[in-house]
N, C-alpha and C positions, 0 to 999 in steps of 0.2 A: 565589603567583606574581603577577609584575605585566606584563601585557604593552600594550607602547605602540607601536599604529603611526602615524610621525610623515609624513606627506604621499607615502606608498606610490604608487607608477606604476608600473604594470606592463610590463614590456618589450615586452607583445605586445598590440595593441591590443585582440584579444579576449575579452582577459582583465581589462580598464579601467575602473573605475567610471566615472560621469561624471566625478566629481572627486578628485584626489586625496584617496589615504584618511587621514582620521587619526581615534583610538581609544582609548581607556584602559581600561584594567582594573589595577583599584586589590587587592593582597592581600585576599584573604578574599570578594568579591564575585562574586555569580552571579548572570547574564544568560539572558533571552531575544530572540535575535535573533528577529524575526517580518516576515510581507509576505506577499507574495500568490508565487502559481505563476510561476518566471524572474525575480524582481526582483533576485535575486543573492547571497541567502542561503547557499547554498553557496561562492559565490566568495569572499562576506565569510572565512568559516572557513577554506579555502583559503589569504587573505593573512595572518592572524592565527598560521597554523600554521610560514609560512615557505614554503610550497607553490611561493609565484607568484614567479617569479624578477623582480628588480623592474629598471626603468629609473632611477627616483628614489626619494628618500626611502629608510623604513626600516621592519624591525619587531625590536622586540626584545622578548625574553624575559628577565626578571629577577629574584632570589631578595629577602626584605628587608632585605637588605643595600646590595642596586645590583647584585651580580656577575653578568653572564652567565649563560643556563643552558641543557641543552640536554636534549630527551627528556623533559622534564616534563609534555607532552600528548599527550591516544591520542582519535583521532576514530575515531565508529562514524556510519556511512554506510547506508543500507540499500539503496542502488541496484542492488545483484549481492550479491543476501543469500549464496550459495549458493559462487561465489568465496571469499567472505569467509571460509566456514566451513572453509577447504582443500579441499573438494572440486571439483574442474574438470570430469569428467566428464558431471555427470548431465543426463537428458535430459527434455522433457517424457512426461507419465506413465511416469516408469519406479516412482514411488512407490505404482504400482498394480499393480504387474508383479511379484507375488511373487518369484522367482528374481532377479531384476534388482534388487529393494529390497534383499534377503542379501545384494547386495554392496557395498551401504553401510555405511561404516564405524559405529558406536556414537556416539552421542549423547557418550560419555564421553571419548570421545578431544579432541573441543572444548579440554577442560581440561588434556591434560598438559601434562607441566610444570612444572606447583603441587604444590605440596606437600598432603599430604592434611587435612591441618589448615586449609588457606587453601579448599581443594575445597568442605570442609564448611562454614566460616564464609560464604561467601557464597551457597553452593549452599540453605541455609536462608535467608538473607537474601531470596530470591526466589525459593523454593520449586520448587525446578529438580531436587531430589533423585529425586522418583522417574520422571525421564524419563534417566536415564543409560543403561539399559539399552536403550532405543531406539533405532533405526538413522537416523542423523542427514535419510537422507529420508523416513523417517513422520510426519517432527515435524512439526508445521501448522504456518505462517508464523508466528503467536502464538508455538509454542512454541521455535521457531528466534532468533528475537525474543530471548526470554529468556536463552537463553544464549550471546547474541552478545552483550547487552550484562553477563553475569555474568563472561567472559572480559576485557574490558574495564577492568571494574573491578578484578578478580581482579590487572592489574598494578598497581594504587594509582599511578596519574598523580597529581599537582599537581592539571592542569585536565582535565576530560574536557567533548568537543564530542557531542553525543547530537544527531542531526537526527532532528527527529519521533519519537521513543524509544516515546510508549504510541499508535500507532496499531495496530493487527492486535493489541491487546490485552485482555483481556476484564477487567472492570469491580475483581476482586479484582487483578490484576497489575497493571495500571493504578494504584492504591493504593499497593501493596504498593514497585512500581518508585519512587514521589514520596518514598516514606518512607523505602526503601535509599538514596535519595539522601541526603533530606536529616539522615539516620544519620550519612550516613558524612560529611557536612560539619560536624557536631557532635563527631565524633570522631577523625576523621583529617585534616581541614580540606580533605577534598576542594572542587574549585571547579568549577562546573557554569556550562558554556555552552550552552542549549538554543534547535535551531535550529527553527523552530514555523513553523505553516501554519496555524493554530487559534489565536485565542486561548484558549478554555478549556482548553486544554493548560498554561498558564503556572500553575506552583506558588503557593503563599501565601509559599514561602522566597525567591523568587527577588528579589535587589532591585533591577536595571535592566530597562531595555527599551532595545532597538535596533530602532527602526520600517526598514524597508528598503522600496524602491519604485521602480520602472525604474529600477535598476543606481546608484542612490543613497540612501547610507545620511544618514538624516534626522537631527535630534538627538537624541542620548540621554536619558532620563527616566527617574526613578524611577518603580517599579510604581503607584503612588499616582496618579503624576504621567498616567502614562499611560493609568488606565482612569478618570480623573476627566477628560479630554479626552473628549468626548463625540463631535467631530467627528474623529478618531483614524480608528476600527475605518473609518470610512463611506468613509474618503481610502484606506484600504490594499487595501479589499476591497467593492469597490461591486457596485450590484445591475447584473443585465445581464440583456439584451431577450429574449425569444423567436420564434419563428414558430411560433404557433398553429393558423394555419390548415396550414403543412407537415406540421406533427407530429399532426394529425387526421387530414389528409388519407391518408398513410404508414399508419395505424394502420387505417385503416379498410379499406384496398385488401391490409392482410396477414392481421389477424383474423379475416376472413370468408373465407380460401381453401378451407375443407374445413370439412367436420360431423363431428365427434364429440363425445364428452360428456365427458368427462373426460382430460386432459392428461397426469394421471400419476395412479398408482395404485400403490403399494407393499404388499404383504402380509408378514409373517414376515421379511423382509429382513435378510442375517446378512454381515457381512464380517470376516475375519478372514487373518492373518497371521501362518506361522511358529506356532500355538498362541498367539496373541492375538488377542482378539476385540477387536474397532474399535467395530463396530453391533453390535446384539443384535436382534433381535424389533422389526424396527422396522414402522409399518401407517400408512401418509398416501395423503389421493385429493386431489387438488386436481381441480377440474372447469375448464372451458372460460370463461376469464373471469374465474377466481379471483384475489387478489392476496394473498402469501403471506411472512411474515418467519419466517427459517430462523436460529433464537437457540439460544445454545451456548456454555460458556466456551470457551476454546482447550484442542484435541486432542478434544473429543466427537463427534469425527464428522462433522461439518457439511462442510467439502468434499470426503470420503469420498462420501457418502450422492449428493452433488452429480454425482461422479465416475460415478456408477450412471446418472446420467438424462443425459450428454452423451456417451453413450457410451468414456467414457476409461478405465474397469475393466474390464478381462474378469469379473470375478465377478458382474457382472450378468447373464452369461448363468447362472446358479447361482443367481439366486431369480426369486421372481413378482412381476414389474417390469412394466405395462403403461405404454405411450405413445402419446397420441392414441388409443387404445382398441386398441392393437396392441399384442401382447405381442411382450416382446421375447425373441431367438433365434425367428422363425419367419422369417425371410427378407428380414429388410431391414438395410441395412449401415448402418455406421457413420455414413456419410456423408446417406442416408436421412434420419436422424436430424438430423444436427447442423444441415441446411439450416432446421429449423423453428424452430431452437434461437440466440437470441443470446446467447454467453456471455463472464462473464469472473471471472476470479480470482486469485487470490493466485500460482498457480502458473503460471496464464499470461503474471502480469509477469515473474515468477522467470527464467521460462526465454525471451523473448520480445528476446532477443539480436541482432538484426538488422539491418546499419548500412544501412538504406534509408531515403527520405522517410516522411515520418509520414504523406503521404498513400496510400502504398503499403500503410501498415501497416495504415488504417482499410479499404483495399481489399481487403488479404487477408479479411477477413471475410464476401466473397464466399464463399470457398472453405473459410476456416475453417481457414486454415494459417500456422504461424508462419513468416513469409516470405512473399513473394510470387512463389508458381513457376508461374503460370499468368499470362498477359497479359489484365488485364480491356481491357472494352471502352472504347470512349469515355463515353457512357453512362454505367456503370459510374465510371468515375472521378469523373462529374459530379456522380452520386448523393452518392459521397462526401466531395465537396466541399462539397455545400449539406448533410449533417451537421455537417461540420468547422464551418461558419461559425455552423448553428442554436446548438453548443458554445461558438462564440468562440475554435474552436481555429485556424481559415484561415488565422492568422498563423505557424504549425509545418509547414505543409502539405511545404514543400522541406527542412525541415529532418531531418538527420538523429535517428533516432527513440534511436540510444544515446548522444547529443551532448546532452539537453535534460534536464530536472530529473527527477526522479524520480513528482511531481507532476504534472507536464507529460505523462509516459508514461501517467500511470493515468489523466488525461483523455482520451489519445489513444486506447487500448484501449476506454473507455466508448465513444467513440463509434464503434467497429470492433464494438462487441456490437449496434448499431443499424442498422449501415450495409444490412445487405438486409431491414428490417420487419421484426422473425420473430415468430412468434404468440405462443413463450413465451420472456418473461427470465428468463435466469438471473443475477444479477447479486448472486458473493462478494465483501461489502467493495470494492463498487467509486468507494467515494469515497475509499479510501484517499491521503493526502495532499494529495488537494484541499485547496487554501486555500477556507475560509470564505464569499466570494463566491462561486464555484466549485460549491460543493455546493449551495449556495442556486440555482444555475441548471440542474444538475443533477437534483435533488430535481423540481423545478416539469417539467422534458421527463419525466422517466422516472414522475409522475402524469399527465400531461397525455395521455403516448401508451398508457398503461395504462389511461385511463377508456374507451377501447372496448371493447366488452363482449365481443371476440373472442380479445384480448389477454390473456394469463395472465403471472404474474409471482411468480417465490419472490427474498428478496429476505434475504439477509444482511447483518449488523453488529454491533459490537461496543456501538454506541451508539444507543440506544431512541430517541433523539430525530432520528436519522437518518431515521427507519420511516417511507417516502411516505405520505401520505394516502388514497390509493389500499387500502394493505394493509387489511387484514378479517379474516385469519386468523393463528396465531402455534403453528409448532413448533417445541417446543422439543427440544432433544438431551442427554443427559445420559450422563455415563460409567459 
């Protein structure tokens, strides 16, 4: 397919590049659009699909002939993974809520439709087969992942747009997804547009680049062209500043609130559903001041295990679980708990739906509630404001929190899991879609508030190179 947009205006100003858009994409060619968090990578896809209703100019879609063509692209998005999958209703932790999970529908229902033969050839293609029988909310984000984008493909588009495709992926899927790809562009002439926040996301097949940067798209270059610019990566994704002395100071006045010795302590730990076992026998002690990487491919448990120490399972009340050297079911609530705890995860973007300012969002983390149903103080919002800025997030503060990238959320969440000091982080995949710069400033706060010695920290990814300097210790999960 050839699609060309020739000097696109969008009829609504904010929806606008800086300048009109114009683009090519020549038959058989595949792209990675890349940039930092908001420079307008999404919106690019948006006008290329016909999305943006225009004021001027044009886009068109064309076969190799020249004809018209229409229906020939399928974009997968991951901003409302759970939408996506047809499901509307679910809530947070209900995937912990036996009774409430039975009523999720089957992992297999994703795919009706296909024919059983197309089920198969792609369901191996990306190793999707033996998660059908799971109920589409026990699947980890990873494994959600996977067969969002196996549905996808399963219709054989012309062009398919993937934003961020192997994030919440683990290292063999990650692979296995570069190689379905570029399978199926060998054999079916599929045409991949991938929309990146990373460069080490960009394939060896891919052969343009589209740099994007504050809501203008730069010139196009070959893959060659563009990691032989040396001064490229530094223009898209530059380093940014910290407060040192905030994030010492924070760290020092939360890690010393209380004595005890050890932070968590798990023995025999068993979780299971419906006569499927999740955990098995699991035995970890982290102590007071430990810093901890929680490694796992996707579905081994990893934010199950997680789900036990923020209080979001009830079956933690069903094994020997200590916290802060208090075991838990003897008398202290949910909330007890969560105030020492800053967290965040995959499920709490998932379900974290709430059309307020982002500064409200980072302020719910007062309370630990998705939304904000309690009026913090002034204080309080102030606190969260000089987070927002240490992040370089101050500039989202008004904005609303389901209006901004997807990127932009999982930065604003990171800093809603900091916003009251808490002694220990929990932090699943929480660089997820950070661009590049991003996590480099990220990375440097979440060591920097973690070298106080009062401060504990377990700390998941899919990527080893991710692992703060801070970590010491490394458990792994296996199914």
């Amino acid at each position: 397919m050839k699609i060309v947009a020739d000097n696109a205006v969008a009829r609504f100003p904010e929806f606008r590049f800086r300048e009109p858009l114009s683009w090519v994409m020549e038959p058989g060619e595949n792209w990675a659009v890349v940039g930092p968090n908001g420079a307008g990578k999404t919106l690019f896809s948006d006008f290329i699909q016909g999305n943006i209703a225009l004021k001027e100019g044009s886009v068109r879609h064309s076969d190799d002939s020249g004809d018209e063509v229409s229906g020939g692209i399928r974009t997968l998005v991951f901003k409302d993974i759970y939408s996506m999958s047809g499901v509307q209703s679910m809530y947070y932790q209900q995937r912990w809520n036996s009774r409430d999970a039975e009523e999720s529908p089957l992992a297999s229902t994703l795919l009706d439709g296909f024919s059983d033969e197309k089920k198969k050839e792609y369901s191996s293609l990306f190793g999707i087969g033996g998660l059908l029988e799971k109920r589409i909310v026990s699947l980890s984000s990873g494994e959600l992942r996977k067969f969002l984008i196996t549905r996808a493909l399963m219709y054989e588009p012309q062009v398919i747009i993937l934003d961020n495709p192997f994030i919440g992926l683990d290292d063999r899927s990650r692979l296995s997804l570069d190689s379905m790809l570029f399978s199926l562009r060998e054999k079916k002439g599929l045409q991949t547009i991938l929309v990146l926040s990373q460069l080490r996301d960009v394939p060896l097949w891919v052969d343009k680049m589209l740099p994007v940067l504050d809501r203008t798209v730069l010139p196009p270059m070959t893959r060659e062209e563009f990691f032989g610019n040396e001064s490229m990566a530094g223009r898209l994704f530059p380093d940014f500043r910290t407060d040192s002395e905030f994030i010492a100071e924070t760290a020092r006045n939360s890690g010393r609130k209380a004595d005890y010795e050890y932070v968590l302590r798990m023995k025999g730990v068993n979780v299971g559903y419906g006569g499927r076992r999740i955990i098995s026998d699991v035995d970890w002690s982290v102590r007071k001041g430990e810093c901890w990487a929680l490694l796992g491919e996707n579905g081994s448990g990893k934010s199950t295990l997680l789900s036990l120490v923020c209080g979001d399972n009830p079956q933690a009340y069903a094994n020997d679980i200590i916290l802060f050297d208090r075991r838990r079911g003897t008398g202290e609530s949910i909330w007890d708990i969560k105030k020492r705890i800053g967290y965040l995860s995959p499920d709490i973007h998932t379900y974290y739906l709430e059309d307020i300012p982002c500064l409200k969002v980072v302020a719910s983390g007062f309370y630990d509630s998705v939304g904000l149903f309690r009026e913090c103080t002034e204080e309080q919002y102030r606190t969260a404001m000089q987070w927002m800025e240490l992040f370089h997030a101050d500039h989202l503060a008004e904005r609303s929190f389901v209006r901004i990238s997807y990127g932009e959320q999982r930065l604003v969440l990171l800093v809603r899991a900091f916003v009251k000091s808490p002694e220990l982080l929990i932090l699943d995949e929480p660089l997820h879609g950070l661009d590049t710069g991003m996590k480099r400033l990220a990375n440097r706060i979440i060591e920097e508030y973690c070298s106080d010695p009062g401060i504990s920290l377990v700390y998941v990814t899919h990527y080893r190179d991710e692992i703060p300097a801070c970590v010491t210790g490394t458990k792994i999960m296996t199914r």
